[in-house]
LOTIPA-853138 format. One record per residue (C-alpha): x, y negated, z; residue in one letter; chain; residue number from 1. Coordinates in Angstrom, 2 decimals, padded with zeros to 5 digits. Layout:
% LOTIPA-853138
X / Y / Z / a / A / NUM
...
This chain:
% LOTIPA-853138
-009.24 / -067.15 / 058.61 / x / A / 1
-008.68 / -070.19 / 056.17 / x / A / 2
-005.84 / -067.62 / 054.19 / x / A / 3
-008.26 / -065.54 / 052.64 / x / A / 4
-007.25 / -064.98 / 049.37 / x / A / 5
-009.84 / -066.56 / 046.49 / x / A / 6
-010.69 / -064.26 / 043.39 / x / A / 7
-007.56 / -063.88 / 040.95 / x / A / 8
-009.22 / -062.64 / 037.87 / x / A / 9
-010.68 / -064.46 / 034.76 / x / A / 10
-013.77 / -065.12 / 033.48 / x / A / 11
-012.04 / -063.86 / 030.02 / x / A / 12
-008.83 / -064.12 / 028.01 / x / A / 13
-009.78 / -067.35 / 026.16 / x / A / 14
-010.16 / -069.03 / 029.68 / x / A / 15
-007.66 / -067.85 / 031.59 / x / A / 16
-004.93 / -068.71 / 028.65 / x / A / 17
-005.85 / -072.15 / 027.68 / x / A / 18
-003.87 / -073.88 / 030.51 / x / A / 19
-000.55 / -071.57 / 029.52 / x / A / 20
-000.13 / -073.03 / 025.86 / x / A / 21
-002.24 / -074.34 / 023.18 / x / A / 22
-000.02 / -072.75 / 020.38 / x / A / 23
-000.30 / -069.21 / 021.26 / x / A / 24
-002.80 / -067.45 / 023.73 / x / A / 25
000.29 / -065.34 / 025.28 / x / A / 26
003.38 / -067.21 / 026.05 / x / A / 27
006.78 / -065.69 / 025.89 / x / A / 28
009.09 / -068.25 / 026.81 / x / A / 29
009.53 / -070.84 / 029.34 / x / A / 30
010.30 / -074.29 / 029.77 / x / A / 31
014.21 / -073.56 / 030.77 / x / A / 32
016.77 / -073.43 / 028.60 / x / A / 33
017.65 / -069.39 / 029.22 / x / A / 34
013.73 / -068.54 / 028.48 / x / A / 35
014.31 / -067.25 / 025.66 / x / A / 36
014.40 / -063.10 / 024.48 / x / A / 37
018.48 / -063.50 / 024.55 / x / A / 38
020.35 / -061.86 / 027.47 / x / A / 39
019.63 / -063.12 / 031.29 / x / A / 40
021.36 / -062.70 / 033.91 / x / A / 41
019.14 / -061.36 / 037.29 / x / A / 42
019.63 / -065.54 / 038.44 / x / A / 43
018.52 / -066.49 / 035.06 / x / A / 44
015.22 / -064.18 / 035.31 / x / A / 45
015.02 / -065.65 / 038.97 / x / A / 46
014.99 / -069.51 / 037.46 / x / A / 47
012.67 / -068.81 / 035.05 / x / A / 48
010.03 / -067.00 / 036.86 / x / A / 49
010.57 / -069.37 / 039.47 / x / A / 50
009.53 / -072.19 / 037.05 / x / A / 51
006.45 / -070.67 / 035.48 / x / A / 52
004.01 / -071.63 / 038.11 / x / A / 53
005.46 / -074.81 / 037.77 / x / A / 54
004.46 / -075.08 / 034.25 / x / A / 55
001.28 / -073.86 / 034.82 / x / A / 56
000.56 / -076.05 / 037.66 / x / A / 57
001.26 / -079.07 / 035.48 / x / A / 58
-000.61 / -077.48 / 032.94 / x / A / 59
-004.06 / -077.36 / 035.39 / x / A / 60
-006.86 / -079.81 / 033.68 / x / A / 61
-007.16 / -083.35 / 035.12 / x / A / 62
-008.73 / -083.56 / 038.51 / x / A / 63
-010.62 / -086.02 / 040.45 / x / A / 64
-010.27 / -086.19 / 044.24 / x / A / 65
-013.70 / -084.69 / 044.83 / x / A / 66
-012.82 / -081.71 / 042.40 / x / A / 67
-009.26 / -081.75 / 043.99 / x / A / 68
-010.94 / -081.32 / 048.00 / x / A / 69
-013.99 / -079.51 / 046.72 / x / A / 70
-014.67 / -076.22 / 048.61 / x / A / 71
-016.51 / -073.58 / 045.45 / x / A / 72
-019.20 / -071.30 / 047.03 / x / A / 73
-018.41 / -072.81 / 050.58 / x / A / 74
-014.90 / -071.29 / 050.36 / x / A / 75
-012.66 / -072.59 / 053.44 / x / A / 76
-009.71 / -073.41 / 050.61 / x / A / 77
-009.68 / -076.01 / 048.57 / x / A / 78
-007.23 / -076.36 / 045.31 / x / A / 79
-005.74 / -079.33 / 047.70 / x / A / 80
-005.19 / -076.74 / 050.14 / x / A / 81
-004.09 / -074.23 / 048.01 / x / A / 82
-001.42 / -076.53 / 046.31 / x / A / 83
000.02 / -077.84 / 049.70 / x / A / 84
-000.35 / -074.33 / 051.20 / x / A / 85
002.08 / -072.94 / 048.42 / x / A / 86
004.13 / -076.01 / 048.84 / x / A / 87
004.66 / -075.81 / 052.25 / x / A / 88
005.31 / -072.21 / 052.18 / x / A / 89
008.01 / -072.16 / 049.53 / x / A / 90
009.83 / -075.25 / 051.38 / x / A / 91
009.92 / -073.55 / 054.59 / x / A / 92
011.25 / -070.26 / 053.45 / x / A / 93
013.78 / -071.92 / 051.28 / x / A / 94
014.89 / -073.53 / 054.33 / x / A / 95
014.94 / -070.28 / 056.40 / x / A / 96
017.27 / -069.19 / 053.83 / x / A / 97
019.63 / -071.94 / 053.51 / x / A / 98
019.57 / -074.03 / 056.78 / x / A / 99
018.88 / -077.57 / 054.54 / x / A / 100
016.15 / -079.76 / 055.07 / x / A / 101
012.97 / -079.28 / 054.16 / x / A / 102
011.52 / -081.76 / 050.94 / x / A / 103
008.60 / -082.65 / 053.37 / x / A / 104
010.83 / -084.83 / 054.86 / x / A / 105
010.77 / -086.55 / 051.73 / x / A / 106
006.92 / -086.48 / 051.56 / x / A / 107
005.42 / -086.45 / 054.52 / x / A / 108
004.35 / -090.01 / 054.83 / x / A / 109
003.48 / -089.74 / 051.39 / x / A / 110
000.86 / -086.84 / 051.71 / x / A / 111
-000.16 / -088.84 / 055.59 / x / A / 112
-001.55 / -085.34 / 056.72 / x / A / 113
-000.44 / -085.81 / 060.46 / x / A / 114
000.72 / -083.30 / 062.53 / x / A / 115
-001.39 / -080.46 / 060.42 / x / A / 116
000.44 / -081.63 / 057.32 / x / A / 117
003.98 / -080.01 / 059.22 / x / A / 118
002.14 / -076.59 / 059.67 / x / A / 119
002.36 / -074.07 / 056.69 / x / A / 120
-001.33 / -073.42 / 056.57 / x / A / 121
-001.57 / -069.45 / 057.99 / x / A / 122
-003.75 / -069.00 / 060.69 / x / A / 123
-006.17 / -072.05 / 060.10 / x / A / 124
-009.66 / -072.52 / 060.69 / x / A / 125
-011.69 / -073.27 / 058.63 / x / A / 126
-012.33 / -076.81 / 059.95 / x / A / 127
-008.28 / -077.20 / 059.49 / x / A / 128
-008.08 / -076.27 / 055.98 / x / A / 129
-011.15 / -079.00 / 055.64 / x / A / 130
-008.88 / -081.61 / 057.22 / x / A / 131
-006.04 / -080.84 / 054.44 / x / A / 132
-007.37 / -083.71 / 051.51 / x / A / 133
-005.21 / -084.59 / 049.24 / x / A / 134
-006.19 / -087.34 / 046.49 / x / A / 135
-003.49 / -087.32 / 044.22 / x / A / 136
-002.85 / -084.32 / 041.88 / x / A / 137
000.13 / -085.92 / 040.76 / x / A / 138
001.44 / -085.88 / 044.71 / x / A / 139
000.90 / -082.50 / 044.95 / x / A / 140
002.70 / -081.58 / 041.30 / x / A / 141
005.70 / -083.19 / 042.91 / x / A / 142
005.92 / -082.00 / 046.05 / x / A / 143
005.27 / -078.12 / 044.50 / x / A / 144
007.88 / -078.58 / 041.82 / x / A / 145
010.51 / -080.25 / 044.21 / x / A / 146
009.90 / -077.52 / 046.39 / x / A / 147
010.89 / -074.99 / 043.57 / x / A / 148
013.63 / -077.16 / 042.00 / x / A / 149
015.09 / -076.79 / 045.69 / x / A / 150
014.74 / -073.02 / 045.39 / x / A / 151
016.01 / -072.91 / 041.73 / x / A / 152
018.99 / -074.83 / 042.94 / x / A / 153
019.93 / -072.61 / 045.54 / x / A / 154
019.40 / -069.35 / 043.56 / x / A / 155
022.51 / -070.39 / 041.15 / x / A / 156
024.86 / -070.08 / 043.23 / x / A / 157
023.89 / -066.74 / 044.48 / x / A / 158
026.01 / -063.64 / 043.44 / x / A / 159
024.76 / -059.84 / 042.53 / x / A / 160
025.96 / -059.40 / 045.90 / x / A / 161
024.04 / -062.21 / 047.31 / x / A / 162
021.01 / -061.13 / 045.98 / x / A / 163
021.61 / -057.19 / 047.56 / x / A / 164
022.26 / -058.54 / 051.31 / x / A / 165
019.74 / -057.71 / 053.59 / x / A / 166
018.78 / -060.53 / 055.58 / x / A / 167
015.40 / -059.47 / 057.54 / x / A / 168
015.35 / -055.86 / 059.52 / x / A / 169
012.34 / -056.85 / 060.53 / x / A / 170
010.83 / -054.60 / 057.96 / x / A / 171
011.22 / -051.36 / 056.96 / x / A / 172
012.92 / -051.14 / 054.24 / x / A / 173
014.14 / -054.10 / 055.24 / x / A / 174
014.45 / -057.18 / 052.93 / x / A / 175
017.31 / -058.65 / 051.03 / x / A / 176
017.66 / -061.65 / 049.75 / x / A / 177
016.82 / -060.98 / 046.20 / x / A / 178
013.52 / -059.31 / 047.40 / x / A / 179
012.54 / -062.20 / 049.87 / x / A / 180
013.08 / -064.89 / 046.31 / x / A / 181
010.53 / -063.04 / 044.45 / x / A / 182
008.24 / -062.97 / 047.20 / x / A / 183
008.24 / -066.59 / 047.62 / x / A / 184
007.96 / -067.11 / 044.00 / x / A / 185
004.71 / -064.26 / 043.90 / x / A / 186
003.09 / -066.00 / 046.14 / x / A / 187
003.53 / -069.37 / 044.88 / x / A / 188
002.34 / -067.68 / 041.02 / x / A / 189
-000.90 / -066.46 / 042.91 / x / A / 190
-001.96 / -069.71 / 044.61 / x / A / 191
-001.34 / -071.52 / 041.54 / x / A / 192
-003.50 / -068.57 / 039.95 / x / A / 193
-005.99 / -069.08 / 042.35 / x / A / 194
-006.00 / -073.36 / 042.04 / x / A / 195
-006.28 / -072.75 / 038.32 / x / A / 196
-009.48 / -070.20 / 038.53 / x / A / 197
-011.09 / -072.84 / 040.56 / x / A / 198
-010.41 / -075.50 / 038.18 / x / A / 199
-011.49 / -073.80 / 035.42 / x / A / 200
-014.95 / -073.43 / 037.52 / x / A / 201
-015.34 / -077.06 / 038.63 / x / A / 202
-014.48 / -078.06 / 035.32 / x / A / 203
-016.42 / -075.94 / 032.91 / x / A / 204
């Protein structure tokens, strides 16, 4: 299966904290205005864990299309993949959530994937996840960060009470709302994990 998850560790500290700041090798704020070590709300905490993969997406090195599409140790998942992956998946389940439209829409003809483009990316072969090439880091910045300012969006108007309905039985427990968010957001923090280990090993 093309989903298998790549290696999330480090080769060591140094490494794995350059692309998180420059100033100081561990980061305690964000990039929004609540990240600080004042008082949060749970939808503050929500927006700005929500927004740290973002930073640390845009804070990946520069990378050429053959670095972006390249496949380390014959690995079915490229960063390309990885990035649209995430993308897709957070836009999707955002939408399952709120009934809106899906940013794709918006860059779908940009990203000129086809029909495999629409899919989320679970379940492909390996020969799909080669098809998914994507050129343009900057493309796939945007689309992942419009995908999460969608999300962000959506979590401020949520209530304490929001975030306790359940909203999937389908599990046991089953999930509220408030647990489904910070999957979407885990998962987007480890593909972003995994796009920046691979970086770090095409670019060393």
């Amino acid at each position: 299966m093309a989903h298998t998850r790549l290696p999330t560790g480090v080769a060591n500290d140094a490494e794995c904290c350059c692309y998180a700041s420059k100033a100081s090798p561990w980061p305690v704020t964000g990039t929004l205005a609540k990240s600080t070590m004042g008082a949060m709300n749970s939808n503050e905490i929500l927006a700005d864990l929500a927004q740290r993969p973002v930073d640390a997406l845009k804070a990946l090195p520069d990378l050429t299309a053959e670095q972006l599409n390249a496949h380390p140790a014959g690995h079915p998942n490229s960063i390309a993949w990885l990035l649209w992956h995430s993308g897709r998946e957070i836009d999707v389940q955002h939408v399952s959530l709120t009934g809106s439209r899906q940013q794709w829409e918006d860059f779908r003809e940009r990203f000129a994937l086809g029909e495999l483009g629409d899919s989320i990316g679970f379940g492909h072969t390996s020969e799909q996840a080669g098809e998914i090439r994507v050129d343009s880091q900057q493309l796939l910045v945007e689309y992942f960060e419009a995908t999460i300012t969608a999300l962000r969006d959506y979590m401020e108007g949520l209530s304490e009470s929001d975030l306790d309905e359940i909203i999937d039985e389908n599990w046991t427990p089953p999930v509220t709302r408030g647990v489904r968010i910070i999957s979407i957001i885990n998962d987007a923090i480890q593909h972003v994990g995994q796009a920046a280990y691979a970086a770090g090993a095409l670019t060393k």
